[in-house]
N, C-alpha and C positions, 0 to 999 in steps of 0.2 A: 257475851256470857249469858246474862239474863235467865239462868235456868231454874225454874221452877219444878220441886218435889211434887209429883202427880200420882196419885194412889187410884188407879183405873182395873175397876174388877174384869171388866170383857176389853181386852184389847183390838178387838174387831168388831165394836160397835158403833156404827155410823152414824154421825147427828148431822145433817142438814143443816148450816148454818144460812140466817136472810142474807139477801145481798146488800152489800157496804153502800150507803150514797158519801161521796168524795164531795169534796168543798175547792173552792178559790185556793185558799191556802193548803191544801193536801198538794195539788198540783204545783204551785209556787215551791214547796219544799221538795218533792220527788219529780217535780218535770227537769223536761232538759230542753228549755226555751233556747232562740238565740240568743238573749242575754247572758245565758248562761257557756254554751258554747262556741260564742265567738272568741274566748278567751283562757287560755290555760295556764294554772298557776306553776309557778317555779319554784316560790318559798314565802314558808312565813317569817317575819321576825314579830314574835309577840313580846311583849312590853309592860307589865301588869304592876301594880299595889292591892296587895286584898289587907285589908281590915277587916281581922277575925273579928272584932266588937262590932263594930257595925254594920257587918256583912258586906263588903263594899268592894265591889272591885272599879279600879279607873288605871287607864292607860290608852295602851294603842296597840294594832296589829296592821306593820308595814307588809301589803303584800305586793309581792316582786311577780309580774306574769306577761306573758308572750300573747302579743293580739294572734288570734289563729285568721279572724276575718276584719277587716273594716265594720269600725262601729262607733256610733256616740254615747253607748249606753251598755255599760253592764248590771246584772245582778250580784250583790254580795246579802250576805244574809246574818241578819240579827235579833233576838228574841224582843218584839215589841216591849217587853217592860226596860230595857236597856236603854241606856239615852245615847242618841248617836252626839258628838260631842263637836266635831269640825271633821272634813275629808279633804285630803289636799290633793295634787299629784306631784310629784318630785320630778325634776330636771334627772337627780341621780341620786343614789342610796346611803342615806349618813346612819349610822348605828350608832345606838345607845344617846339617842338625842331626848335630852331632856324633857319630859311630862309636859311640862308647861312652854315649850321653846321652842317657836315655827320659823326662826332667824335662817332660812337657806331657798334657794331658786323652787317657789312652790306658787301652784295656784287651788286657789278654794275650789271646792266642786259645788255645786246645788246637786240634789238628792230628794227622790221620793219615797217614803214609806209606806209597804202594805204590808198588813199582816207583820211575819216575821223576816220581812223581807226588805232591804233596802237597794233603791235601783239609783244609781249613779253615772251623772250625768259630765258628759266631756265639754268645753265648751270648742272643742275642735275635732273631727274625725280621727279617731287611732288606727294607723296603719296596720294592715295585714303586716308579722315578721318583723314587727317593732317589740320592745320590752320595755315594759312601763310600769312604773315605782308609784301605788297607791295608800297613804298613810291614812287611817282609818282608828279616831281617836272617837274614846267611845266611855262610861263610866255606868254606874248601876249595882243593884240590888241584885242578883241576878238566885233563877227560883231554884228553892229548895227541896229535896227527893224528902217524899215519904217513906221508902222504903227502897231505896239505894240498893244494889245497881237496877231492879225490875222497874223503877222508873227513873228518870233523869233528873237529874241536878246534884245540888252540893247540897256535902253533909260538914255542917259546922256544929263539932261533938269537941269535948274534951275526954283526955285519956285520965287514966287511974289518980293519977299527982294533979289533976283541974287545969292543965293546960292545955292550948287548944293542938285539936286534932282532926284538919280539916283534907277532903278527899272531893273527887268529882265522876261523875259518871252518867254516859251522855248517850250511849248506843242507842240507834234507832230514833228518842229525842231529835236529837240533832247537837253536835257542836253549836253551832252559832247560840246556845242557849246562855254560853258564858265569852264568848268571843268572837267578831267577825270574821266570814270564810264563804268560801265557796263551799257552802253544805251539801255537797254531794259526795258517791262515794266512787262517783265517774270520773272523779280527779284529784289525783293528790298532787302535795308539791314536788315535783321531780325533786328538785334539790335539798329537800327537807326541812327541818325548822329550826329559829333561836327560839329559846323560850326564857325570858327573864322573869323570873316574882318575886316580887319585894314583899318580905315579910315580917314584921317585929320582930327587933331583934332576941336571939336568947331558942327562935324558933328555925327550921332548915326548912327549903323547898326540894322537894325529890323532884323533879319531871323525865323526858324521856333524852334517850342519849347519852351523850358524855358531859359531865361536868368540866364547866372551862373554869369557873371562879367564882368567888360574892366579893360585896364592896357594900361598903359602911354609906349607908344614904343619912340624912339630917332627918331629926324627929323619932329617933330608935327604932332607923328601919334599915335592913338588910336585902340587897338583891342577891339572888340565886340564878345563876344562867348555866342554860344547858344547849347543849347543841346534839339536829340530828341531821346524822349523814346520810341519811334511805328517805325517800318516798316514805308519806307517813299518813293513814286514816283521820281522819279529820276530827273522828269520835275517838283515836287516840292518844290523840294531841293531851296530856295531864298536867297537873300538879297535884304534889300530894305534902300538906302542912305538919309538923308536930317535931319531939322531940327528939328526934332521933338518934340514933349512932348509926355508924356505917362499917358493916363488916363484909371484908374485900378475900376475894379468893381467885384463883388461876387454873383452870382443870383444862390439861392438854389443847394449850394456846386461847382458851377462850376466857377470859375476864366476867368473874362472878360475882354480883355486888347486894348486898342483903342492905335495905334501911329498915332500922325498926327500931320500936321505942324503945328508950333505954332500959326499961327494967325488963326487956324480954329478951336480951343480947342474949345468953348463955341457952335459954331453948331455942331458941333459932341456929346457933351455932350446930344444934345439935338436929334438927329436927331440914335443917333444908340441905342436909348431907342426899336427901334424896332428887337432889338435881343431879346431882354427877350422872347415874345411871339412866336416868330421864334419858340427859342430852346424848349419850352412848345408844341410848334407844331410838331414838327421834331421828337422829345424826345416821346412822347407821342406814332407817327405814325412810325417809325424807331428803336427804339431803344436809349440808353443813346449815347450822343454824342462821337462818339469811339477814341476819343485821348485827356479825360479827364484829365491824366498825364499831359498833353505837353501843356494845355490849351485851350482857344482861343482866337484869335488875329484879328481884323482887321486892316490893315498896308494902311492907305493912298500912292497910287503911282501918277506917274505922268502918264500914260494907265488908260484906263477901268479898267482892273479885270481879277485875274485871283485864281485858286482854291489851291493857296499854301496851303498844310495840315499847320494848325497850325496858320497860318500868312495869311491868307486869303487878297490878293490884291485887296485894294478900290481907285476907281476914278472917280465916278459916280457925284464926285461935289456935294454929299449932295442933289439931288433932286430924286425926287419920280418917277416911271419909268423907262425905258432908257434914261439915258441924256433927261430927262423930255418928250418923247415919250415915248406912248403902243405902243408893238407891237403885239397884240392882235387885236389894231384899236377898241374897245369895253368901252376903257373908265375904265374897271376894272384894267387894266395893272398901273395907274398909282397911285392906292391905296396902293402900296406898291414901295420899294428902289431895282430893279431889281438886282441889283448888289450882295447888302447885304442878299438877298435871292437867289439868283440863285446860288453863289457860294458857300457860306455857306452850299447849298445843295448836293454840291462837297465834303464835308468831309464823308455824308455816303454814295454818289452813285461816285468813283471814285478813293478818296481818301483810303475812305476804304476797299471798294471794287472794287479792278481794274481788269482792258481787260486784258491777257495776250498779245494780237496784238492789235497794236492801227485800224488796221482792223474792232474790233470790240468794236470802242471807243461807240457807241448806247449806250452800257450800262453804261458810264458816263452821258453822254450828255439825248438820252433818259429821262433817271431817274430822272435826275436832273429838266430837264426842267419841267418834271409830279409833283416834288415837289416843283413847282412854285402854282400850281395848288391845289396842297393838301395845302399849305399854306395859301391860298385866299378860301377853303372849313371852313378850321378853325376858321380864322378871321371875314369870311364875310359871307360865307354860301353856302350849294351847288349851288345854283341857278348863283351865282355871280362867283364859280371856272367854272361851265359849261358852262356858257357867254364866259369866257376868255378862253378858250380851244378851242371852237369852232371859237372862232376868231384867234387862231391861226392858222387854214387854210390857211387862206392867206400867209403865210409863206412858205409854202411848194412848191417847184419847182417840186417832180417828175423826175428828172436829171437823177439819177444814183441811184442802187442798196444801201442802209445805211449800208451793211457791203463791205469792202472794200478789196481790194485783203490782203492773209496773207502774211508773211514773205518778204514785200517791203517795210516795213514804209509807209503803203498806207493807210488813211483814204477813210472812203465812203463819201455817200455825205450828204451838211451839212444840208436835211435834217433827220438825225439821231437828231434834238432836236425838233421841231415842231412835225414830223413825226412821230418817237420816243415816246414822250409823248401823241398823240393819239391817238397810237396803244396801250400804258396802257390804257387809259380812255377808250377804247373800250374792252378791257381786262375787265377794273373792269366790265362794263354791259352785259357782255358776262357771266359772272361769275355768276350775277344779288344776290347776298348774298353780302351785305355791311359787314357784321359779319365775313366772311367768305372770302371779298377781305384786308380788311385791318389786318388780322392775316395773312394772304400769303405776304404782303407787308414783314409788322415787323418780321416774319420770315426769308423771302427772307436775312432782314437787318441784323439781328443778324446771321445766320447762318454761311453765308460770310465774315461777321466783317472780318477784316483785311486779307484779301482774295484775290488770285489772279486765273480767273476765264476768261470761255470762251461762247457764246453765248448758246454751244450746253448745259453748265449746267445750265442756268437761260431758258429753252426751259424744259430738264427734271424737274426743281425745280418745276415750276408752274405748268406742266401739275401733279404731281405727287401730289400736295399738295390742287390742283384743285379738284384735280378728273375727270378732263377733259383729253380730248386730243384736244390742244392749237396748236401742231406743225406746219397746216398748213396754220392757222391764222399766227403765230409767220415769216416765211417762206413768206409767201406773203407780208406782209409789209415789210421785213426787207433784203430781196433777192431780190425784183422785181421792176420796177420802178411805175409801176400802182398799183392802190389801189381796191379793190374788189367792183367790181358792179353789183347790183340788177337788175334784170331784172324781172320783172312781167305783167302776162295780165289776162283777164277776159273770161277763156271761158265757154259758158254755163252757167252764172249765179255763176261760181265757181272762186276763185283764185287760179293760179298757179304764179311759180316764178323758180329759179333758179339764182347762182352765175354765173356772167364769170370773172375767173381771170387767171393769168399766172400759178401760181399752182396748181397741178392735186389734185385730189380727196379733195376738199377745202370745209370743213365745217362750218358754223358759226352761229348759233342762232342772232336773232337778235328781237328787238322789232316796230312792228308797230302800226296803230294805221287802224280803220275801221272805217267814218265816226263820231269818236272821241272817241271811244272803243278800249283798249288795246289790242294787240292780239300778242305772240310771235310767229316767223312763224323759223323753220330750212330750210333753202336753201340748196341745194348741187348743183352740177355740173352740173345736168338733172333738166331735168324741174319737177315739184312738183305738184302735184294736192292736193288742201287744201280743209278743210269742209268750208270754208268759205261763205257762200251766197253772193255777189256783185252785183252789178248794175255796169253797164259801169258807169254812172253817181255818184256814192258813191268816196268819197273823201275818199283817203290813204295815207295817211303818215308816215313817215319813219323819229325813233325816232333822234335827230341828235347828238344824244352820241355816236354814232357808226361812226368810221369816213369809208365812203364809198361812191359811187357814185351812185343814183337812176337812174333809166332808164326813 
């Protein structure tokens, strides 16, 4: 989610950013050493106690994973302020084994620490095609967000009545910042996750998935466990603390579950009637919603929002908008719950289909944001999504390239959402077959389903299901900091034009218009002589679906 309000007067102003110098631990967080890939996870079962008073989380996180190669050594990753506490290996997998109680067929590991990063040592070679149970007990303080979700960590807030009201939020960060994981987003657990938290009693744990059950711990403390049945983002892995209530609903076989604090029951009841038509939308343009298993949830926090699979993070205060601002500036931005759509739309473009590097997070972010847009086509009608599209220009700074360096934990810049979704809406008219863009969308969606994916595949998907060649449309947005501009003049009674953009040999159809007559013209890199008849004086315009700059 992470999406920041940006008020940009010139949307095609180019800054030159210096180039990043990368560190030891940049690469330890976003490489993919063979520590890292000799081994692939299957599932977490995490295991936790948080003490709201004294910020304290201590437990474990058993992870279950498939040696891919022969190794004595992996990486698992955990935020240096974190104490690692003992690391064992199991014979076999015992669930819900007591905090304190290492009684079963286990041996201690030794373990190095760098950085955020801890490399664990075997005291015998793991076979290639073996599955191996590592229990990773671990306790800490773990750091607190300034300003939740735009940077990471836990927010320990209390709600209206002074009880506590705790959330987490990790994107980009890193998970490992409150639990040990393969922090990458090159691997989830196939088999998904348990998530237990014990929390005082009187207080509920929401996390992702299904809820299996709590149980009465000693000391007035309460465990919450949840189970997930999908592959699940590491950065989606949640909990979310406070008082909740829980309001359940059923809309045409899919299981609808609201937690939110108890004195907000009755606007909530009222106010997330706007999912039904969402998922009729989404459903409809994407595909069935892809962790029907696991349900969906929306989890009131004390943050915005953020795109927990399953458990979706709402803080949006129940108003229409952003925090009752468009940020469109158009007036259509506030016909709908920005929050309850935008990240909702994280379950097919993110969730279920993820970046391998968050490098090339566009294709969450991107997508998502375009399915703000396909939402408000639904609802309200083309006219009213292409208003709101076009007023997301103003959003766009121009900064930096939207893919971002790989293997440094390096995002690009954040216009990969505005910008991002654009570059689709100019996509779909570039295509100019509605029939033919939204079967390449829901393809795109179901194809992918539960997918872990890189720019260069969603570059081949489209050009391949196109019929086009897209690449160096796709390349010029998504590489360059400037956007493609048109250039045309009138010579001899004729029009010519031509592109200039940073990408070489750069194609793009586009549609204009001749004194109020349709006309699609192909630019390339040279100038073009067209059959067109002009007048210096003839009015031309240049359709504004196409995001670009006219000369």
């Amino acid at each position: 989610m992470k999406y920041l309000l940006l008020i940009v007067t010139a949307f095609f102003t180019v800054t030159q950013t210096s180039a990043q110098t990368y560190t030891r631990k940049d690469s330890l967080h976003g490489g993919l050493r063979f520590e890292r890939t000799c081994f692939d996870v299957l599932e977490y079962d995490l295991n936790i106690k948080i003490n709201p008073d004294e910020k304290y989380i201590s437990g474990s996180n058993w992870i279950t994973f498939k040696v891919v190669e022969n190794t004595k050594r992996i990486q698992v990753d955990l935020f240096e302020n974190m104490k690692v506490d003992s690391i064992f290996i199991l014979n076999k997998p015992i669930k819900y084994l007591a905090l304190d109680s290492i009684h079963l067929p286990a041996k201690k590991l030794n373990y190095q620490r760098e950085y955020n990063t801890v490399f664990v040592d075997f005291p015998e070679e793991l076979e290639k095609g073996s599955t191996e149970h590592l229990a990773f007990y671990y306790s800490g303080k773990p750091l607190e967000a300034k300003n939740a979700p735009w940077d990471g960590g836990f927010v320990f807030s209390k709600d209206k009545a002074g009880k506590p009201f705790i959330g987490v939020a990790v994107q980009g960060t890193g998970a490992s910042l409150w639990y040990p994981c393969k922090d990458s987003q090159s691997d989830e657990p196939d088999f998904g996750a348990s998530i237990k938290v014990a929390v005082p009693n009187g207080l509920m744990n929401v996390s992702n998935g299904r809820f299996i059950g709590s149980e009465k711990l000693e000391n007035n403390f309460t465990r919450w466990d949840w189970e997930v049945n999908n592959p699940i983002n590491n950065y989606c892995i949640t909990l979310n603390i406070g008082d909740y209530v829980h309001i359940h609903d059923n809309y045409k076989g899919l299981d609808l579950d609201y937690y939110v604090l108890s004195y907000n029951e009755e606007k909530a009841r009222k106010h997330f009637e706007e999912v039904k038509p969402m998922m009729d939308c989404f459903q409809s343009k994407f595909g069935e919603y892809p962790f029907k298993d696991d349900g969906y949830k929306l989890v009131e926090t004390p943050y915005l929002g953020m795109e927990h699979q399953s458990a979706v993070a709402y803080g949006n205060k129940y108003l229409k908008g952003y925090l009752g601002s468009d940020l469109s500036g158009t007036g259509v931005g506030l016909l709908f719950d920005f929050i309850t759509i935008h990240e909702s739309g994280h379950e097919w473009f993110g969730n279920s289909i993820t970046s391998k590097d968050i490098a090339d997070m566009w294709i969450h972010e991107g997508f998502t944001q375009y399915s703000e847009i396909v939402f408000i086509e639904c609802e309200f009608g083309y006219e009213k999504a292409m208003q709101y599209a076009n007023g997301l220009r103003q959003n766009v700074k121009n900064d930096k390239p939207i893919i971002g360096n790989y293997g440094v934990n390096s995002e690009g810049s954040g216009d990969m959402y505005p910008k991002g979704a654009l570059l689709l809406n100019t996509l779909r008219h570039v295509i100019n077959n509605d029939e033919k863009w939204w079967k390449l969308l829901l393809d795109y969606s179901t194809t992918f389903k539960h997918k872990i994916i890189d720019t260069e595949t969603v570059i081949a998907f489209f050009n391949k299901e196109s019929g086009m060649d897209l690449t160096s449309i796709f390349n010029q947005y998504l590489r360059h900091t400037s956007i493609p501009k048109l250039e045309y003049k009138i010579t001899k009674n004729r029009l010519e034009f031509k592109w200039k953009t940073d990408e070489t040999n750069f194609s793009m159809p586009i549609d204009i218009k001749i004194n109020g007559k349709s006309k699609r013209i192909y630019p390339v890199n040279a100038w073009v002589k067209s059959d067109f008849k002009v007048k210096a004086s003839d009015k031309i315009e240049v359709s504004p679906n196409f995001y670009i700059i006219k000369n």
